[in-house]
C-alpha positions as CSV (number, residue, x, y, z in Angstrom):
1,X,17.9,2.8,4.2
2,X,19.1,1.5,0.8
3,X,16.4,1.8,-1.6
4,X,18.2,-0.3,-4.1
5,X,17.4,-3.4,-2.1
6,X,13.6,-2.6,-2.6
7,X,13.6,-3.5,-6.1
8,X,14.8,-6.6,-6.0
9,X,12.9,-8.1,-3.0
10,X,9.6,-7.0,-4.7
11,X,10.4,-9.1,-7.5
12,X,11.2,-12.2,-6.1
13,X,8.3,-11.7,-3.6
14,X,5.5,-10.8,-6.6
15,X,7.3,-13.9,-8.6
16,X,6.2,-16.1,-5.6
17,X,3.0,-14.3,-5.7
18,X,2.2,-15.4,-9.1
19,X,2.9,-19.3,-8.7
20,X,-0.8,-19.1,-6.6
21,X,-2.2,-17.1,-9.5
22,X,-4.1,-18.1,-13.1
23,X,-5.9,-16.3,-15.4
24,X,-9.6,-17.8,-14.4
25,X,-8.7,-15.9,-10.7
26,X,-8.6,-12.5,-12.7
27,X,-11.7,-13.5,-14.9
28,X,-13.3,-13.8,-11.4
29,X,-12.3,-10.9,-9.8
30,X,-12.9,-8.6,-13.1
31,X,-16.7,-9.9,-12.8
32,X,-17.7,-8.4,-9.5
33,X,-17.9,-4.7,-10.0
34,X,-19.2,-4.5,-6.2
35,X,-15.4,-5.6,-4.8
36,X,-14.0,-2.7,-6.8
37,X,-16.5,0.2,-6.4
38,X,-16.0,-1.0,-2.4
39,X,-12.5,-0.4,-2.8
40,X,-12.6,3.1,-5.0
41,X,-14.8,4.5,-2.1
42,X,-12.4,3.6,0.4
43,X,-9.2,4.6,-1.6
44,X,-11.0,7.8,-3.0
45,X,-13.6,9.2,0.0
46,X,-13.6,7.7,3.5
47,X,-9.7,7.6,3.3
48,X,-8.4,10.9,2.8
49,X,-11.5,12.2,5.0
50,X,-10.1,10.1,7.7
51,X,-6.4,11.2,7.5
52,X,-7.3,14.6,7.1
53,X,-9.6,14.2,10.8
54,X,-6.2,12.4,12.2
55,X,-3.7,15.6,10.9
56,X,-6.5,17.8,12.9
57,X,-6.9,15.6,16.0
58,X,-3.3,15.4,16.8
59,X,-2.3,19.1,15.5
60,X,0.5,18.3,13.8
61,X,2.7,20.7,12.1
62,X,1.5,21.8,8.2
63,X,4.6,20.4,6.5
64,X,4.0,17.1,8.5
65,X,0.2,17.1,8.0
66,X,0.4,17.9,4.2
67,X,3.1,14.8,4.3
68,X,0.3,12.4,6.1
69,X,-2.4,12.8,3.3
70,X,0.3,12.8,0.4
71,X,0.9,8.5,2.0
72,X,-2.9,8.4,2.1
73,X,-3.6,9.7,-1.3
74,X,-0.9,7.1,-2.5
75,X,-1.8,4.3,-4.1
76,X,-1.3,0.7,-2.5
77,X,2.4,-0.4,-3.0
78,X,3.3,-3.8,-3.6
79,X,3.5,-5.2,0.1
80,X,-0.2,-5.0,-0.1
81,X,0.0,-8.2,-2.2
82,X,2.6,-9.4,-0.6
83,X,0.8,-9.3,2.8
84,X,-2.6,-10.6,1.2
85,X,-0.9,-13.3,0.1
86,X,-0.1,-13.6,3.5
87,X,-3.2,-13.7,5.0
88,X,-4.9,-16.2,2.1
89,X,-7.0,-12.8,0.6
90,X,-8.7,-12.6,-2.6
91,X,-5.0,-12.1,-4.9
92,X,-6.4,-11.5,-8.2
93,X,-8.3,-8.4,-6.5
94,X,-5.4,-7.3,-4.9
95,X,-3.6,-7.1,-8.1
96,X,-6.5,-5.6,-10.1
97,X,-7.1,-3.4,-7.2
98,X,-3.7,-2.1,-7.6
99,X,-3.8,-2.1,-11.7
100,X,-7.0,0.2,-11.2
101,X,-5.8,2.3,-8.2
102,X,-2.4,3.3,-9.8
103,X,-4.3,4.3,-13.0
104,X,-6.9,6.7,-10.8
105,X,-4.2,8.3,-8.9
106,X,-2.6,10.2,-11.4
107,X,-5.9,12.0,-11.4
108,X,-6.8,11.7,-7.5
109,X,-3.1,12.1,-6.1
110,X,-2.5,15.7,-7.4
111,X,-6.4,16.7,-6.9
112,X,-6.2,15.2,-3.1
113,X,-2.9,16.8,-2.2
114,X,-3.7,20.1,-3.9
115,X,-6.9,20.5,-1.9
116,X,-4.8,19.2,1.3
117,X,-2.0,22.2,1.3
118,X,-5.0,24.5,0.2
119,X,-6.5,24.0,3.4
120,X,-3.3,23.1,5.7
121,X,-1.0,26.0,4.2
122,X,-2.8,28.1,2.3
123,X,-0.9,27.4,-0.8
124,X,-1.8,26.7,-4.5
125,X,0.9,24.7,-5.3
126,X,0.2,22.1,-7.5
127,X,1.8,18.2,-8.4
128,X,2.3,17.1,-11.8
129,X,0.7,13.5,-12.7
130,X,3.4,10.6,-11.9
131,X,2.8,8.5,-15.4
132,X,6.7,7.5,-14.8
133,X,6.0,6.6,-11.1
134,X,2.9,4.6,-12.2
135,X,4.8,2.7,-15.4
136,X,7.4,1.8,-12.4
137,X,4.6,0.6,-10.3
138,X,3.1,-1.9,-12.8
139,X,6.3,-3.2,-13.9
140,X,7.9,-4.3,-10.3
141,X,4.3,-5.7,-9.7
142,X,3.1,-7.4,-13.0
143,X,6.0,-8.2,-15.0
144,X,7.1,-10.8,-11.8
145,X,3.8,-11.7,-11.1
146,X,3.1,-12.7,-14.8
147,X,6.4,-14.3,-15.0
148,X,4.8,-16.7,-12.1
149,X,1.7,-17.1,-13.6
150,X,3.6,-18.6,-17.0
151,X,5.6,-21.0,-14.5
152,X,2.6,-22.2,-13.0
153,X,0.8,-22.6,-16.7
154,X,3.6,-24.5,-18.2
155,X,4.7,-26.5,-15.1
156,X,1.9,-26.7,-12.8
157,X,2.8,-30.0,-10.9
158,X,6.1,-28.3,-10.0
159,X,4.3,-24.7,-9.7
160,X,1.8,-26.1,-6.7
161,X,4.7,-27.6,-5.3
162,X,7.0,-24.6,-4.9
163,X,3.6,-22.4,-3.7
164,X,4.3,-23.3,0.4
165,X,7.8,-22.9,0.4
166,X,7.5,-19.0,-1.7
167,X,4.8,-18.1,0.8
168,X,7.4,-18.8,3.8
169,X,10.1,-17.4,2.0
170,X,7.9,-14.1,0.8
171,X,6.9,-13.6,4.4
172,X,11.0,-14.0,5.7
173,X,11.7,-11.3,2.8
174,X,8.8,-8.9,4.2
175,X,10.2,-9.6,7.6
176,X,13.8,-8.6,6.8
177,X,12.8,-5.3,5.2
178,X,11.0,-4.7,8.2
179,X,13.6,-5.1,10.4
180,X,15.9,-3.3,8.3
181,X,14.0,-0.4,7.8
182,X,13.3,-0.1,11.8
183,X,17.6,-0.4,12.2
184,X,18.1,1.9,9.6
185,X,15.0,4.5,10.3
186,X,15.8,4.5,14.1
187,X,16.8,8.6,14.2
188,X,14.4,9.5,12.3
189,X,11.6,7.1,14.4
190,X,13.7,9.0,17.3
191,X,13.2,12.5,16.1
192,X,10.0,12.8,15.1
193,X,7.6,9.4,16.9
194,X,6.4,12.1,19.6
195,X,5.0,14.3,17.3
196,X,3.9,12.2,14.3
197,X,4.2,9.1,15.6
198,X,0.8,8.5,16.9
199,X,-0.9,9.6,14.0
200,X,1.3,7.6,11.5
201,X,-0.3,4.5,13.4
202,X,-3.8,6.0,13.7
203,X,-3.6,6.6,10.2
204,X,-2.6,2.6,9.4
205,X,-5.1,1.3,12.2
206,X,-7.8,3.0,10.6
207,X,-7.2,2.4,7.0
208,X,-7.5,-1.0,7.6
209,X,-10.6,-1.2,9.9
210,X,-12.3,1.5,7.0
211,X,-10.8,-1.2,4.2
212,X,-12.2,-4.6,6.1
213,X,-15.4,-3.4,7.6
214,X,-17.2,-1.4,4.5
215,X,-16.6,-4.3,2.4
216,X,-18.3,-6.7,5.1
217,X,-20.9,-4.7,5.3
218,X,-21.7,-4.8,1.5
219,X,-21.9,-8.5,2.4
220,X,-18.4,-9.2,0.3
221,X,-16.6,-12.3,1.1
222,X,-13.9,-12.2,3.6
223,X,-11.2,-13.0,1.1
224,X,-12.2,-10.3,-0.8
225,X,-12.5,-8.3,2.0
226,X,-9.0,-8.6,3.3
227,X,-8.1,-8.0,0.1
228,X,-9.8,-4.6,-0.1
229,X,-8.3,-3.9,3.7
230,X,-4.6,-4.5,2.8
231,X,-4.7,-2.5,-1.1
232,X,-6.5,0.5,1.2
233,X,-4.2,0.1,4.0
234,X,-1.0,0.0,2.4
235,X,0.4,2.8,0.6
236,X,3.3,3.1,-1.7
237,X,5.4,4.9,0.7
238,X,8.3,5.5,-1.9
239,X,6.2,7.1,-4.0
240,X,5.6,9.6,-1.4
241,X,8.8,10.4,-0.4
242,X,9.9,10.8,-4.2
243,X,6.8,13.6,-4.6
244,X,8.1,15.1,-1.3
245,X,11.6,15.2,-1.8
246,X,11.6,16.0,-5.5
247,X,12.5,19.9,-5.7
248,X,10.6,19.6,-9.1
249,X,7.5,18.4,-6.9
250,X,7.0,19.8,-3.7
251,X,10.6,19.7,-2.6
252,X,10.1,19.6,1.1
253,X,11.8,17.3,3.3
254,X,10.1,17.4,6.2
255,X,6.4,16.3,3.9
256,X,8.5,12.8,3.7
257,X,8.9,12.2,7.2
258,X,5.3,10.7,7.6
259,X,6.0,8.7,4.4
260,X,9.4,7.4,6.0
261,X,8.0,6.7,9.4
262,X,5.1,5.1,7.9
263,X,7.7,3.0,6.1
264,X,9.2,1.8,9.0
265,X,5.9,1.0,11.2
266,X,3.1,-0.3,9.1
267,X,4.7,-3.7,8.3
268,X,4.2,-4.2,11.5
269,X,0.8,-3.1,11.9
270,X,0.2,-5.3,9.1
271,X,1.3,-8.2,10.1
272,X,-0.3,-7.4,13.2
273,X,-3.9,-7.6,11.4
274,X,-3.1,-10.3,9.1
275,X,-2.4,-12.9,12.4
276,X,-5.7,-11.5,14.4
277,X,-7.6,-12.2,10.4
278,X,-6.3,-15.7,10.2
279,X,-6.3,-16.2,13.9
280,X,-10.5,-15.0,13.9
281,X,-10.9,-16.8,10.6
């Protein structure tokens, strides 16, 4: 698939994000520590434990299994707001969720995937922290995202206005890439669905149950709690397959595959959970 045409759609998609946003949502959200430790436990613990069971359960291959907990030690990616915008979560969480998580994974990334080949392949090699990645991160996400929130301050008439008709055009963006990516991915799908293919969905099914269901049972709202599910269930899968593929990094091919597959499935997984959310809700 064209990775160029990521770019873009992620910042007309955050732009429209930001038109629902102001900076009392963020006050909010940066006053309840309980949202955020909910969401650092699932990111940093339950997560990686639970992808590492999956790689185990359904035997993969090393290189394949290493590749599964490099997407699970990723951080969320910017579809997570996209799709919690979707499904009416908790925004401003989202997007200090995914502030806080991108700054903890150039610390947790390395460590998690270090300790992963260690015990998958026996190997000691290491990952360099992503500062570059991260920077690239914050800017497709915030810079659009405050750009909305400045629209919205200046004209908010017009701002509240324009919020329906962004939310249906976000989710027709999100669908596109979808489809694209499932057009484009097909051989690899093809190649590699009966061995990883299972797990890759296991893997999204799980994070977010684990990303839903601990916040509810710390009592947290249901916004909130969707927001929590989507940050811990989707993962920046281009970060992945740029630490897999990078000969500097761990220069492996086959380690992207689960990134790449994961790519092509989860939006539909997603989407899956946020109709059954707004369908139960």
């Amino acid at each position: 698939m064209n990775t160029r045409l990521f770019a873009p759609t992620i910042v007309i998609v955050m732009l429209s994000l930001g038109l629902s946003l102001t900076v009392a949502d963020f006050r909010r959200a940066a006053s309840m520590p309980r949202p955020i430790c909910a969401a650092l436990l699932c990111q940093t613990v339950l997560l990686p434990s639970a992808c590492f069971a999956i790689t185990q359960a359904f035997a993969l291959p090393p290189d394949l299994a290493v590749g599964l907990m490099l997407m699970s030690a990723c951080p969320g990616g910017a579809m997570a707001n996209v799709f919690s915008h979707l499904a009416e979560g908790d925004l401003a969480l989202n997007l200090t969720l995914t502030a806080i998580n991108g700054l903890l994974s150039v610390v947790s990334l390395p460590l998690i995937l270090g300790v992963s080949i260690f015990l998958l392949i026996g190997d000691t090699h290491t990952v360099p922290l992503q500062y570059a990645k991260v920077l690239e991160t914050f800017a497709l996400v915030l810079l659009p995202v405050t750009a909305g929130m400045l629209l919205r301050h200046r004209f908010p008439l017009e701002a509240r206005r324009l919020q329906r008709p962004a939310k249906l055009l976000a989710g027709c963006f999100v669908l596109g890439v979808g489809i694209l990516a499932a057009v484009t991915g097909w051989t690899t799908l093809a190649a590699h669905f009966a061995a990883l293919g299972e797990a890759v969905l296991s893997l999204g099914g799980i994070s977010l149950v684990i990303g839903y269901a601990v916040p509810r049972l710390m009592r947290l709202e249901p916004r909130q709690s969707i927001a929590i599910s989507l940050e811990i269930g989707l993962h920046n899968g281009a970060l992945a397959i740029a630490i897999a593929s990078n000969p500097h990094l761990l220069g492996n091919a086959e380690m992207a595959v689960p990134a790449a597959l994961y790519g092509i499935l989860m939006p539909f997984v997603a989407a899956t959970f946020v109709v059954l959310v707004n369908g139960r809700r």
